[in-house]
Every structure is written in structure tokens, then in C-alpha cells.
N, C-alpha and C positions, 0 to 999 in steps of 0.2 A: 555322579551321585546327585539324586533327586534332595532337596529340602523346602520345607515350608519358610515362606519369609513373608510374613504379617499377614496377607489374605490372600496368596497365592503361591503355588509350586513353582520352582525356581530348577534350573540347572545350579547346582554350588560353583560359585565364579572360583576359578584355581588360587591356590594362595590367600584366599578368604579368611574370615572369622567374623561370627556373628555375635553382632554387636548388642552386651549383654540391657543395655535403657532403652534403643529403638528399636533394635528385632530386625535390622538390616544386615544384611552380609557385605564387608567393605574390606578391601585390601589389606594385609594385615601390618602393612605398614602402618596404618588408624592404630593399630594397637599395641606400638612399642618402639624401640631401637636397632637399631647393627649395630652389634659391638664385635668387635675380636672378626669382620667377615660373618657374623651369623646373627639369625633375628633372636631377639629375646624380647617376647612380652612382658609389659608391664603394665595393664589395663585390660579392665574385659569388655571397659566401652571405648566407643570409637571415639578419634578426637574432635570429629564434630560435636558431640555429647559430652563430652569432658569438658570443653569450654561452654556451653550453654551455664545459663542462671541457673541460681537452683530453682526457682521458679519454674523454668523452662523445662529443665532437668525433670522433675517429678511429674511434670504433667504427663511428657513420653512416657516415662518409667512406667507412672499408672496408666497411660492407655495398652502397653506393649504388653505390662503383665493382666489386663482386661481382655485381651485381643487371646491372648497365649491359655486364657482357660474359660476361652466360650468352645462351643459346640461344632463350631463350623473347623477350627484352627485343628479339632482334634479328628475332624473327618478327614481334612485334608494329610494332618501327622500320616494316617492308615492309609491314604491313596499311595502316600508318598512310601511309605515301605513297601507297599505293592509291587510299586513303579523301582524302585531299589532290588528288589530280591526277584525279579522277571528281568532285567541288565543283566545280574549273573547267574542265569538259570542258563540250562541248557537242555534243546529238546529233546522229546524222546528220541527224534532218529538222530541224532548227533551219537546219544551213548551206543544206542545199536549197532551204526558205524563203526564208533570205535571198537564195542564190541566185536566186531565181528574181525578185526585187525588183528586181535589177540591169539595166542596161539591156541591152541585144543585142549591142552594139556594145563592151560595156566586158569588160575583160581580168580573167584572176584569174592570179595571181604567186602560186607553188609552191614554195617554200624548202626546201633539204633541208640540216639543219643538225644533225638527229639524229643520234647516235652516234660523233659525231667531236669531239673539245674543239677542236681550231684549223685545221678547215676544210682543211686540207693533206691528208688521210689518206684515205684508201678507206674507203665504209663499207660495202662489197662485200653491197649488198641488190641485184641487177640487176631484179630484182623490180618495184622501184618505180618507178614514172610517169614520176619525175623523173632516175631514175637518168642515164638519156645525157645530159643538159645537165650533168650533176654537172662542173665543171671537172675534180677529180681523180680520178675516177674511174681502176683500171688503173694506178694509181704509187703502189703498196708501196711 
């Protein structure tokens, strides 16, 4: 999985957490204890930032939360979901292949669940395949 970390796209380092004052991804050991065999957080900053001054402490804090809502942080946000949801994409000849695997006789179920959070709403594409079976279709 793709993430932004401070002014640039990052692969997420395994076992990560991003560390809520600097905006760095650090082992999540930075962020808590083993107890009982199992981590449990107790912090959402690393402990690099945990022991800094408060001095120190607030200057990251405001540069991290400066950084986290300029313009460029929110280009990268959208590259980075791109780059996220093309990982688990698959092409079109992969389904065709599968497709064609399937027997003669057996059905494929077309879900249209895009664009709407609860299923109630129009997602006024008429466009697509599945539009007419849409239940709601037509009831703004």
C-alpha cells in the first residue's frame, strides 16, 4: 500500500504507524508496548516526539499539520489512491479469461454500489449496463 509521508509517496513500511506530530511512518514499536505476547498502542506519536520539548514538540506539530493541508500534500493524497486502487485492479483480459473458464450455463451478478453510501440514492449514470435493475433509480 501506497501513502503520503510529508512531501512524498512512500511504499507503507510493514508494521508501521504514522506518527500523529511528525507525519513519519515508524515501526510501531515507537508507539506502545508487548504485553500478554501482543502490541498494544499507547500513543499516536512516535517516541522520538514524545520525548522532544514542548518547544520542539509544537514546532513539528505546526509544521506537520502546515504541510498535511497545503495543496501539493492533497495532490499527492489522489496520486496515491490512484496508485492504491490500480495494485488491486485487474485487467480487462484477466476477467475475460476468467470468464471464459466459467461454465455456459453459469451466471455473472453485476452489483452497482458505486457512487452512492447507502444504497437509497440515484447514482444517475443511465449509462451503465446495470442502470435499469438499479432499485432506485429515478427517486431523488
Amino acid at each position: 500500500m501506497y501513502v503520503v509521508e510529508i512531501d512524498k509517496i512512500i511504499k507503507k513500511p510493514e508494521d508501521s504507524i504514522e506518527c500523529s506530530v511528525c507525519g513519519k511512518f515508524k515501526h510501531k514499536s515507537n508507539f506502545g508496548k508487548i504485553r500478554n505476547g501482543s502490541f498494544i498502542q499507547t500513543r499516536t506519536n512516535c517516541e522520538e516526539c514524545y520525548n522532544l520539548s514542548k518547544e520542539k514538540f509544537s514546532k513539528i506539530n505546526n509544521e506537520n499539520r502546515k504541510n498535511k493541508s497545503s495543496t501539493k500534500y492533497w495532490e499527492l493524497s489522489r496520486k496515491c489512491k490512484e496508485l492504491n486502487e490500480y495494485m488491486f485492479s485487474i485487467s480487462v483480459n484477466e476477467v475475460i479469461e476468467n470468464l471464459k473458464k466459467l461454465p455456459k450455463e453459469a451466471r455473472l451478478i453485476i452489483t452497482q454500489d458505486g457512487y452512492y453510501a447507502d444504497g437509497k440514492i440515484d447514482c444517475e449514470i443511465p449509462s451503465c449496463p446495470v442502470y435499469p435493475k438499479m432499485p432506485y433509480r429515478n427517486q431523488i
